[in-house]
C-alpha positions in Angstrom: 0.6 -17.6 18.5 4.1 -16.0 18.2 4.9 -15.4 14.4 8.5 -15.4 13.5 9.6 -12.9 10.4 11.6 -14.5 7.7 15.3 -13.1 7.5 14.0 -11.0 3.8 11.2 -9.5 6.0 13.5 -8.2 8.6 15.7 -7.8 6.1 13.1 -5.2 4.0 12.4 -3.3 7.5 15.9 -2.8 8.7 17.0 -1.6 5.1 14.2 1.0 5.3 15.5 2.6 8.5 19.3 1.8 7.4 18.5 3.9 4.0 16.7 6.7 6.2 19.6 7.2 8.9 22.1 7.4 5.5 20.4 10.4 4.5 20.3 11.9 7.6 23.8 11.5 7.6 24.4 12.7 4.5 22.3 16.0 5.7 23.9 16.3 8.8 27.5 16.3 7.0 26.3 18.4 4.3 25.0 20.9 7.2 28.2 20.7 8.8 30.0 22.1 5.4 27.9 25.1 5.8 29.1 25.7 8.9 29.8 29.6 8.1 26.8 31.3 5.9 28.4 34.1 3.6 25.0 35.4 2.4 21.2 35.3 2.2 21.6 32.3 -0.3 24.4 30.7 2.2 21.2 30.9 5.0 18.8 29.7 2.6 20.1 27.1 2.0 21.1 25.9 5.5 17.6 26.6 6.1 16.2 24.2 3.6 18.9 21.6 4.7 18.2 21.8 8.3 13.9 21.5 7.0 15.0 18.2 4.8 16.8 17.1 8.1 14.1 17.8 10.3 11.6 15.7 7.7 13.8 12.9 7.4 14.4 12.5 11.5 10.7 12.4 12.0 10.2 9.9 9.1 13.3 7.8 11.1 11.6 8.2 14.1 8.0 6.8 12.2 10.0 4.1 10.2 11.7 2.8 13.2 8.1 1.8 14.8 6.7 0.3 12.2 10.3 -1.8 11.1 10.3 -2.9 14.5 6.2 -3.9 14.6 7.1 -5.6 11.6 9.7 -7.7 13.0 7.9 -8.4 16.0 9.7 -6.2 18.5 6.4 -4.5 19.8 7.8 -2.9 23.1 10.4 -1.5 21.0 8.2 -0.1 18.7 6.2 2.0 21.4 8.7 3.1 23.0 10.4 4.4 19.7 6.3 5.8 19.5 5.8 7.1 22.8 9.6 9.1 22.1 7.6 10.4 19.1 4.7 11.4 20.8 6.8 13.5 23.3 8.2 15.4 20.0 4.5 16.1 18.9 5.2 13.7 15.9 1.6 12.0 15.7 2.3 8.4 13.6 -0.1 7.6 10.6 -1.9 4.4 11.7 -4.2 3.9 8.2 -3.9 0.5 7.2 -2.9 1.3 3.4 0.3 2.7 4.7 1.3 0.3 7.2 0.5 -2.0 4.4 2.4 -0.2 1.9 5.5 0.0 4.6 5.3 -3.7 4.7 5.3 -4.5 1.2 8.2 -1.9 0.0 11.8 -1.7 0.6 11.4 1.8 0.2 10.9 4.9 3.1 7.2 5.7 3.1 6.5 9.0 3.5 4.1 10.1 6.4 1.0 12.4 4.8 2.3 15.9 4.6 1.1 18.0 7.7 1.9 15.3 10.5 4.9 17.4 11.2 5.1 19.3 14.5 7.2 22.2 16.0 9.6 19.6 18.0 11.0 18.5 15.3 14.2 20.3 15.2 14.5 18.9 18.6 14.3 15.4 17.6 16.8 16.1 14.6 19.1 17.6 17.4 18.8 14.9 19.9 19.6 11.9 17.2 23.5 10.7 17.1 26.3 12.6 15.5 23.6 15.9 15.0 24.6 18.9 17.0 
């Protein structure tokens, strides 16, 4: 049996992503600004900018799977997952967090130390990120 969302639970998933690929945005442009570093404190903090846009590309990347599971795109979803696995980023599959993505209109956060080295690459590869 083939179960149809409701336009509010697409709507919940799809806002999730939307408000995840704003920040990324926002990071990317804010990276941008810093083009030229002027001192330590200049690198340091295009450093933790390019970390928070790192993060928030894998979380994109882990969002994206489970909006699209949620709306019942499944081939979508693994091959947004299998693009994921390439990058090293392993996806949380406890049942308290898909539920928890399901029920909120906000990001979840993946548990800390899911993060791998090919992140930067994935923040690199998404659109508008050089």
């Amino acid at each position: 049996m083939i179960v149809t969302p409701t336009d509010a639970e697409i709507l919940r998933a799809v806002r999730r992503v939307h408000d995840l690929e704003r920040r990324h945005e926002e990071l990317r442009a804010r990276l941008e600004s810093m083009d030229e570093a002027r001192g330590p404190e200049d690198v340091a903090e295009q450093n933790r900018c390019g970390e928070a846009m790192a993060a928030t590309a894998e979380t994109l990347l882990i969002e994206s799977v489970y909006a699209l599971e949620e709306i019942g795109l499944s081939l979508a979803a693994r091959a947004v997952e299998v693009t994921a696995a390439a990058e090293g980023i392993t996806l949380p599959r406890a049942a308290a967090h898909r539920e928890h993505a399901a029920a909120s209109p906000e990001p979840s956060v993946p548990p800390t130390g899911r993060r791998r080295s090919g992140v930067r690459r994935v923040a690199r590869r998404l659109p508008g990120v050089r």
